[in-house]
C-alpha positions as CSV (number, residue, x, y, z in Angstrom):
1,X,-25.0,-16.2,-11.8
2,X,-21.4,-14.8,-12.2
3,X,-18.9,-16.4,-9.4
4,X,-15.2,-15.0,-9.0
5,X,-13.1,-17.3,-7.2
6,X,-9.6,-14.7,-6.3
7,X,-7.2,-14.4,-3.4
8,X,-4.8,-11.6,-2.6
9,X,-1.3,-11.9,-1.9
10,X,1.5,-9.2,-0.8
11,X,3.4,-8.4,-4.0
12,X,7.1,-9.2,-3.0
13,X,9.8,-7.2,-1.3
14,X,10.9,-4.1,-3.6
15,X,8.3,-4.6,-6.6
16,X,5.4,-1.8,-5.1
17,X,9.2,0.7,-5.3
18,X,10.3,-0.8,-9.0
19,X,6.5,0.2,-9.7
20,X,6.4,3.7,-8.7
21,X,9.5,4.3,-9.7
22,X,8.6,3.5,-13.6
23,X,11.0,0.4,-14.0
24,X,7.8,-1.7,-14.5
25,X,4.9,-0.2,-16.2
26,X,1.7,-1.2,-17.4
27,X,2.4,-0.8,-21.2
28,X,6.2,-2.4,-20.6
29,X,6.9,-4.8,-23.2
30,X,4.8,-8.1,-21.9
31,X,8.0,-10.2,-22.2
32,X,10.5,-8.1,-21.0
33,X,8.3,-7.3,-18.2
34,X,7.8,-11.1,-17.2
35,X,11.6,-11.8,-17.8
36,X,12.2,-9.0,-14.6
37,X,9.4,-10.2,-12.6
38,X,10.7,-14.1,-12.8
39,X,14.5,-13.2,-12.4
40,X,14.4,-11.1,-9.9
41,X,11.1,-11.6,-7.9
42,X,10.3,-15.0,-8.5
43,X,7.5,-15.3,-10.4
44,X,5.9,-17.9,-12.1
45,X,6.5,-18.2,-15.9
46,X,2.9,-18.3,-16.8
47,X,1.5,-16.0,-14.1
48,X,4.1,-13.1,-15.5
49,X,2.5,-12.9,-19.0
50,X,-1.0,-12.5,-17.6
51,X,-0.7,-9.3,-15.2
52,X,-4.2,-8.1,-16.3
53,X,-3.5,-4.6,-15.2
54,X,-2.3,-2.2,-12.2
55,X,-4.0,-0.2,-10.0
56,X,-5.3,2.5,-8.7
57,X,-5.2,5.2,-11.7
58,X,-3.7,2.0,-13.8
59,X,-0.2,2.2,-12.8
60,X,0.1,1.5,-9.6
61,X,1.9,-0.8,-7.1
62,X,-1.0,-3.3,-7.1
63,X,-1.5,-6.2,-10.0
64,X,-4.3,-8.8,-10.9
65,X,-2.8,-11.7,-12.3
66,X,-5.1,-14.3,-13.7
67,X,-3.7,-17.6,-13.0
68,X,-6.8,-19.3,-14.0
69,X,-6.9,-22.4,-16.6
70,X,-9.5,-22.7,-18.9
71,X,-12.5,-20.1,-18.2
72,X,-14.9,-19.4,-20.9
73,X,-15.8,-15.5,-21.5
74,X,-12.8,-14.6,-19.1
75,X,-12.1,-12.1,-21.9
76,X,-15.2,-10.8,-22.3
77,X,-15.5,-9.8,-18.7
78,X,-11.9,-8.5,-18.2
79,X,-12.5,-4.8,-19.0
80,X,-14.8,-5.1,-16.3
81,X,-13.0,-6.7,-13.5
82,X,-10.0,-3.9,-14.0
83,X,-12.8,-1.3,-14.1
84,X,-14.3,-2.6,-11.0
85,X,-10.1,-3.4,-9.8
86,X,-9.2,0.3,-10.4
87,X,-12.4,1.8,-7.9
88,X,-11.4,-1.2,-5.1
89,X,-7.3,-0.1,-5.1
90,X,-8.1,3.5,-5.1
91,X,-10.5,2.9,-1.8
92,X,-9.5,-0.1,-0.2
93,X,-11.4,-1.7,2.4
94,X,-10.1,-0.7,5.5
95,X,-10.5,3.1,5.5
96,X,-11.0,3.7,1.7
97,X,-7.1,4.9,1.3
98,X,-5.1,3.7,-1.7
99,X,-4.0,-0.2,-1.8
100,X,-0.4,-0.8,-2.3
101,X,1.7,-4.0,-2.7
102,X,-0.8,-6.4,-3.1
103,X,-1.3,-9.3,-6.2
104,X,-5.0,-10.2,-6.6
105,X,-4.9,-13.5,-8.0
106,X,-7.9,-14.4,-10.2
107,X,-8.4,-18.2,-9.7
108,X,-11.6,-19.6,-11.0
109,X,-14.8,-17.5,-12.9
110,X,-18.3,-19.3,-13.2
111,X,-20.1,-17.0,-15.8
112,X,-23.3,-16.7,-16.6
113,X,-24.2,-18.2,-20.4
114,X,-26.6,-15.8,-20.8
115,X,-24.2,-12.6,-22.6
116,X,-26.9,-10.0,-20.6
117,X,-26.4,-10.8,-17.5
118,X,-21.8,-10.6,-18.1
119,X,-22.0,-7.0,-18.5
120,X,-20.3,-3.8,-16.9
121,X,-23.0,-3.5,-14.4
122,X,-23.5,-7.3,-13.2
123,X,-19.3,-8.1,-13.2
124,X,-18.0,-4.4,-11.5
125,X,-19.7,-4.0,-8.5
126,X,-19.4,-8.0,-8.1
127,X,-15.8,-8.1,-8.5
128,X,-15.1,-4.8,-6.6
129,X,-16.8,-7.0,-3.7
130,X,-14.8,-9.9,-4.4
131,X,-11.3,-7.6,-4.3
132,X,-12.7,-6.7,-0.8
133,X,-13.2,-10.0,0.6
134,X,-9.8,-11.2,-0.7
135,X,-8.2,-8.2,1.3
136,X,-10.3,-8.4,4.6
137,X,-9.5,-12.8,4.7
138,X,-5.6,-12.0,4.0
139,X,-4.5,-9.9,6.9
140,X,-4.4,-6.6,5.7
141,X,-1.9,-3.9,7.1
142,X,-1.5,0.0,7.1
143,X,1.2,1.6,5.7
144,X,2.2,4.9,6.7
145,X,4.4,7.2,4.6
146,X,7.8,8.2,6.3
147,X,10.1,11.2,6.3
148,X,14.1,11.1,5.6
149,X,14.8,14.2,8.0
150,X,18.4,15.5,8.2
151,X,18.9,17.7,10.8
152,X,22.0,19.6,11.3
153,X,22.9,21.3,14.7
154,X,26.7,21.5,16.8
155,X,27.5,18.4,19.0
156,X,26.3,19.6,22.1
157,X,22.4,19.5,20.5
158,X,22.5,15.7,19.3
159,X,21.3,14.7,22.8
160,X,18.1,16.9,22.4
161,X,17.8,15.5,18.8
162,X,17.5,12.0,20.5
163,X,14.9,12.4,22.6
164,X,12.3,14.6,20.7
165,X,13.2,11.9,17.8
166,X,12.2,8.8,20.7
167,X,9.2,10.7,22.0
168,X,7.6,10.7,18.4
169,X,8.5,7.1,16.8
170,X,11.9,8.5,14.8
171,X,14.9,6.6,14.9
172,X,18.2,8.2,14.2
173,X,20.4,5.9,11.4
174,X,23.5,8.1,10.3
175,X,25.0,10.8,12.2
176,X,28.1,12.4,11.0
177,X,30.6,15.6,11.6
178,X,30.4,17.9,9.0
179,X,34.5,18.3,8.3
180,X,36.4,22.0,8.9
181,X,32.7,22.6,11.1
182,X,32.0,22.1,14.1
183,X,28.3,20.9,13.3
184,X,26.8,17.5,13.5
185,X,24.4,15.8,10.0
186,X,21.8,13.7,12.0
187,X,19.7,11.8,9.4
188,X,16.8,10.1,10.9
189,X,13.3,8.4,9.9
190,X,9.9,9.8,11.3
191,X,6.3,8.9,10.5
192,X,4.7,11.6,8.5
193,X,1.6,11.0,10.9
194,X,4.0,12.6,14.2
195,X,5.4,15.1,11.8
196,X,3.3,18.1,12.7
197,X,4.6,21.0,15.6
198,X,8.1,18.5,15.1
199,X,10.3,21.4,14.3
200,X,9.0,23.8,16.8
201,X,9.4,20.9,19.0
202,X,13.5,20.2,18.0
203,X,13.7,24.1,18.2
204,X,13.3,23.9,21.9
205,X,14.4,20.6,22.8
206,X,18.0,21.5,21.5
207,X,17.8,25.6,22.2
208,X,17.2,26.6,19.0
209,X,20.4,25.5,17.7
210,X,18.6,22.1,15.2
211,X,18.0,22.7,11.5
212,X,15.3,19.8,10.5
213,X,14.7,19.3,6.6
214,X,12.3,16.9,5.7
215,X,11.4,14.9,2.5
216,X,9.3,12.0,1.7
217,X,11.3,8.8,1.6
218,X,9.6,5.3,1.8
219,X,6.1,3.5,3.5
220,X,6.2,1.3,6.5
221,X,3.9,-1.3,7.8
222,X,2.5,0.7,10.9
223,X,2.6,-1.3,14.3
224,X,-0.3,-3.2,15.8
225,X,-2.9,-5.9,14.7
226,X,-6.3,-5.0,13.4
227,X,-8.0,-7.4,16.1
228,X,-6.8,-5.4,18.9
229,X,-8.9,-2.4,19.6
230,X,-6.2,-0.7,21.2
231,X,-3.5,-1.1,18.7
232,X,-1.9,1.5,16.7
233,X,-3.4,0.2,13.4
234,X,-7.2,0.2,15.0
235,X,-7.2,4.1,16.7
236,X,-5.4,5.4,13.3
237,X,-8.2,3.4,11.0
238,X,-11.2,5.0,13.5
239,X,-9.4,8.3,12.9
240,X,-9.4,7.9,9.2
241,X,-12.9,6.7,9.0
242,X,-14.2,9.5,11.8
243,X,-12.6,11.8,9.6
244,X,-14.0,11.1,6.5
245,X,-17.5,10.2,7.7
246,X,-17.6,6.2,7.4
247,X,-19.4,4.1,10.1
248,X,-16.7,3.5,12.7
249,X,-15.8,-0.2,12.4
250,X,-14.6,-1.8,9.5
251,X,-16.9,-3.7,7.2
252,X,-17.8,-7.1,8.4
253,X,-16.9,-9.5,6.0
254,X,-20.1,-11.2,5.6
255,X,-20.8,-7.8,3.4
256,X,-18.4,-9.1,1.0
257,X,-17.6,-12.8,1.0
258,X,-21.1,-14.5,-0.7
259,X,-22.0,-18.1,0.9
260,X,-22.2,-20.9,-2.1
């Protein structure tokens, strides 16, 4: 029987952005790479060296790192475990969205000695199970994506700003005159998810006088805990899943995490 012994871990602060934005990179130098990740994020010396691979689509912001000492085979069944690592991160558990930020630790692997039975088909579907179980034990959280909106509009409007920015989970950050005008730059966050019928909304909270501009600019755990039904988290996961067709709750663990 093949066993994989893993845990998941949140990458740290920053490294999912240095990912995406190309600054670390699958086929980076090896040492170069683990130089950065140990000076600036703290990893450990050994455990920098063996980033097996990112994921999903092999360069995103999720590793495994094989921290293991001493397995037979492991190489042998490494092409599969990052085959079976790039279908887990591009559905994740929860409501089969992209993973981000997370390190799956390979600890221990018991393989089989017979070759036959270490091949794609036994080790993929195994370890994809195994990525799951390691996510569902380690509190997993949403992110949702979030806008940079800059809104200009004359001082009288910034009140109306304010409150259609409250009503939908926006916080203002900057505000600023624009000099010789006699305008107002509001620059505020807002979850992509209360984004729709927003300008329409600003147009006639303010009179018509607000110009919103949005652009994508960073993710953010969303509120709530997955164990409370009523929680942000747990109504926007039944969404997703209602949406795309899945049974309503998420996957018990006991359909992932094998007994010994």
């Amino acid at each position: 029987h093949n066993r994989l012994f893993m845990k998941a871990a949140p990458l740290p602060e920053g490294l999912p952005e240095q990912i995406d934005a190309g600054e670390v990179y699958p086929n980076q130098d090896i040492k170069t790479r683990a130089r950065m990740l140990i000076d600036e994020h703290q990893f450990d010396a050994n455990e920098a060296r063996k980033i097996w691979c990112f994921g999903p689509e092999t360069n995103g912001p999720n590793m495994v790192i094989d921290v293991s000492k001493g397995v037979q085979y492991l190489n042998e069944i490494k092409d599969s475990v990052v085959a079976g690592f790039q279908w887990a991160s591009k559905e994740g558990v929860l409501c089969e969205e992209n993973m981000r930020g997370i390190r799956f630790n390979i600890h221990d692997v018991t393989l089989h000695t017979d070759a036959i039975h270490r091949g794609g088909s036994q080790i993929i579907p195994t370890s994809r199970r195994c990525f799951y179980a390691c996510m569902l034990t380690a509190k997993p959280q949403l992110f949702e994506p979030y806008f940079l909106v800059e809104i200009q509009c004359p001082e009288n409007a910034v009140g109306g700003i304010y409150g259609v920015l409250n009503k939908r989970r926006g916080h203002v950050f900057e505000e600023n005159p624009i000099s010789g005008t006699p305008m107002f730059l509001v620059k505020a966050y807002l979850p992509v998810n209360e984004s729709f019928g927003f300008t329409a909304d600003l147009r006639s909270g303010t009179g018509g006088q607000a110009f919103p501009q949005c652009i994508f600019d960073h993710w953010q755990v969303l509120p709530g805990e997955l164990d409370e039904p009523t929680s942000k988290t747990s109504t926007t996961i039944a969404e997703i899943r209602k949406r795309k067709g899945l049974k309503e709750n998420i996957p018990a663990l006991d359909n992932y995490l094998d007994k010994m």
